[in-house]
N, C-alpha and C positions, 0 to 999 in steps of 0.2 A: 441571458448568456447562451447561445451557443456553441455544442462541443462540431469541434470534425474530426472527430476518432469515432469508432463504430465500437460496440461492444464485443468483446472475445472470449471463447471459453476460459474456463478459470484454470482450467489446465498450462497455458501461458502466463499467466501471474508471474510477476516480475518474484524473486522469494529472496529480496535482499542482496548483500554481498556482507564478508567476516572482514574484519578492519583490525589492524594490530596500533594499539595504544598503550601512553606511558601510563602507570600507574605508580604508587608511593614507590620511595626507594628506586626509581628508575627502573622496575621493571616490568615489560610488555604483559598487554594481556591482547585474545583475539575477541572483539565484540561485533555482535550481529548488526548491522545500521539497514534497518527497514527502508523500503519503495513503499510509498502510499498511493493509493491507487482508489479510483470507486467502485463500488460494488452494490448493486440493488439488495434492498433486503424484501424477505417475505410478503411482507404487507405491500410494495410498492413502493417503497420508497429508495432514495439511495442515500447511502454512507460513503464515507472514507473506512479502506481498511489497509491492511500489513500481515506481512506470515511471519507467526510466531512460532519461530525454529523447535524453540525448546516442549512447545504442546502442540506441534504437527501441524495448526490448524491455521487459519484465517483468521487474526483480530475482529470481534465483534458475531463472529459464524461456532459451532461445534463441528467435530470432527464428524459426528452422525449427519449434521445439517450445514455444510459447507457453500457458500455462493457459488453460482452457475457461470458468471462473468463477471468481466472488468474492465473498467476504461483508464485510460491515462486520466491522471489532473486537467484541468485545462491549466495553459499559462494564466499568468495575472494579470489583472487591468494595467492597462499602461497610462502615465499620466496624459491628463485629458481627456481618456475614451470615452467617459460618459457624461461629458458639457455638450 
């Protein structure tokens, strides 16, 4: 698979958007709905992560040791691509 996005400072991390839903009783609440996104970890490797509003940080990262970049998702195979 190749991507064509380049990697970007983690500084641009996409950090979600707040959604308002019904909850029991008809009434609203505001909920975080996370951007997932990749992100290399330490060793080399790369993950999927999300910013978790509520602990500051970066799903999968601490706030002391946060990821340095991120790339979009790639889209998904489309049928056929790979016969």
């Amino acid at each position: 698979m190749i991507l064509d996005s380049k990697w970007q400072p983690i500084e641009t991390a996409p950090k979600g958007y707040y959604k308002k839903v019904k909850i029991r009783d008809e009434r609203e609440r505001e909920v975080h709905v996370p951007e997932y996104f990749l992100v290399p970890t330490s060793d080399g490797k790369v993950t999927i992560s999300y910013w978790v509003p509520s602990q500051e940080r970066f799903c999968m990262f601490t706030k002391k040791t946060p990821p340095t970049h991120w790339m979009p998702l790639p889209e998904p195979p489309t049928e056929g691509e790979n016969e």
